[in-house]
N, C-alpha and C positions, 0 to 999 in steps of 0.2 A: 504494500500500500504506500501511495506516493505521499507524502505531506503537501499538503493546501500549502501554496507559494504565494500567498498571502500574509501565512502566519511563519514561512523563513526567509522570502526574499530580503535584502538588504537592499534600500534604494540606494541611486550610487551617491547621493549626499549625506549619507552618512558611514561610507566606505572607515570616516577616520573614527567613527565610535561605535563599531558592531556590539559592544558590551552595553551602552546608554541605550540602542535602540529596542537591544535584547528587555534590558532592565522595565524600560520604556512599555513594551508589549507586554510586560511578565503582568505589572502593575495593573493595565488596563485591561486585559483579560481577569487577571484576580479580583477587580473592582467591579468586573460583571458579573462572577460567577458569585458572588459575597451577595450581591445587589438580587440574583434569581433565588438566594437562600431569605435572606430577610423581607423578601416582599411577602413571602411564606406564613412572616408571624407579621405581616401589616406592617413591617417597618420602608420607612425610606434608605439607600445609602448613606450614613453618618450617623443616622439617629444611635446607632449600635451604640459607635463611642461617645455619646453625651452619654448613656446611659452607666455605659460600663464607669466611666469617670464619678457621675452620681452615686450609684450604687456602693463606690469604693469609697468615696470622700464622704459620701452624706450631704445633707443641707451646705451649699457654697452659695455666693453671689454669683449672680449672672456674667458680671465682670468679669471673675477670676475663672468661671465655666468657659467664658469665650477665649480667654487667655490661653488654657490649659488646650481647647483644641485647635487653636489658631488658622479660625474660622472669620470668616467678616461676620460681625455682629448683629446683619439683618440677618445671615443665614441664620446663624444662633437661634435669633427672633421667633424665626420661622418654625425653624423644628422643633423648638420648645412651645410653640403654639400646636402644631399639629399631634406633640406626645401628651400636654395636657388636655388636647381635643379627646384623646384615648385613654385617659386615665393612668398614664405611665409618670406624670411628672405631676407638681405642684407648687406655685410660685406664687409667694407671700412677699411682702416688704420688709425690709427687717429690721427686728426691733431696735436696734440698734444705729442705725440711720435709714431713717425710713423715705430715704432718697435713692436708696437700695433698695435688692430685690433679692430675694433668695430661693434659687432652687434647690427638690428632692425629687427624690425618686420618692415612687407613692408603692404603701405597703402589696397594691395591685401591683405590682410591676415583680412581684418577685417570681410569679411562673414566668414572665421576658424573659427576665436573668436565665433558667435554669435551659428556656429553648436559645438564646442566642449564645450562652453556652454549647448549645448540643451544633447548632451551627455552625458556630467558628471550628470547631473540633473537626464536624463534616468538613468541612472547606480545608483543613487544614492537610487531611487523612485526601481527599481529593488531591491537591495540589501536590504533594510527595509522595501520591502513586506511583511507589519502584525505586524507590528511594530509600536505601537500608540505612539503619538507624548513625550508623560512623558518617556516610551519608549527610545526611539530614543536621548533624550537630554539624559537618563543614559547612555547611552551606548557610547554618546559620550565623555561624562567625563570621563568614565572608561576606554577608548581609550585615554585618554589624560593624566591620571594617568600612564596608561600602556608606554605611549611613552613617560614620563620622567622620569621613572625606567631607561626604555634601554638608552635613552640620558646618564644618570647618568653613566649607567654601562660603557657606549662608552664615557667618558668624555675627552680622547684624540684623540677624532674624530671632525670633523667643525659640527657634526649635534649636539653633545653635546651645543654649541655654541646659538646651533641656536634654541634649543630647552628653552634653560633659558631665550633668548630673548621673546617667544612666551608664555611662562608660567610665 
């Protein structure tokens, strides 16, 4: 069976970075395949990690929510409108300065948690179909070398920030 030369040609402008375009394709295929699991439990793509962030942190400002997923703040807007549309989130003022706004996750949201768990796992067990476990730990490292290059190169970005905390 031949490969869809879709999914290996190299155009020839990018002859000098066959690895970014690789990267490039791996990302956007994985962000579809994440996107046909979470439509499954009524989610949008993103909304996952607002949640998953909630869930871990508990009640945050909206602020520090938009921060941590370094998102534009109407997206934010949005998808914390359409999760509390569905009873996954809930967004109070806070007592504390009540020019704030404080999101959670709502006590409903914890069967989300256990299917977007079963999700990411799915997706996960997908994507490193045939990929033995020695495998799987390289390629994570090399993923994780790879992502504090770009951190590096974006070092007046918050994910630069966030990326020196984590390595």
């Amino acid at each position: 069976m031949k490969a869809d030369p879709a999914c290996t040609d190299l155009p020839s402008a990018a002859l000098g970075g066959p690895v970014s375009h690789a990267v490039s394709r791996v990302a956007r295929l994985h962000r579809f395949a994440a996107g046909k699991l979470l439509k499954g439990l009524g989610l949008y793509p993103g909304q996952e990690f607002l949640m998953m962030y909630l869930w871990d942190a508990g009640a945050v400002r909206q602020s520090e929510l938009i921060k941590a997923v370094d998102l534009d703040p109407s997206t934010v807007t949005k998808m914390l409108q359409r999760l509390e549309q569905t009873g996954h989130v809930r967004r109070c003022p806070d007592p504390d300065d009540r020019r704030a706004v404080l999101v959670e996750a709502t006590d409903d949201s914890c069967a989300l948690h256990a299917d977007v768990e079963r999700a990411w796992t799915n997706l996960e067990e997908h994507t490193l179909a045939g990929l033995d476990p020695s495998e799987r730990k390289e390629l994570a490292r090399l993923l994780a070398k790879v992502e504090e290059n770009l951190c590096h190169e974006a070092e007046d970005c918050s994910e630069a920030e966030d990326c020196s905390e984590r390595h």
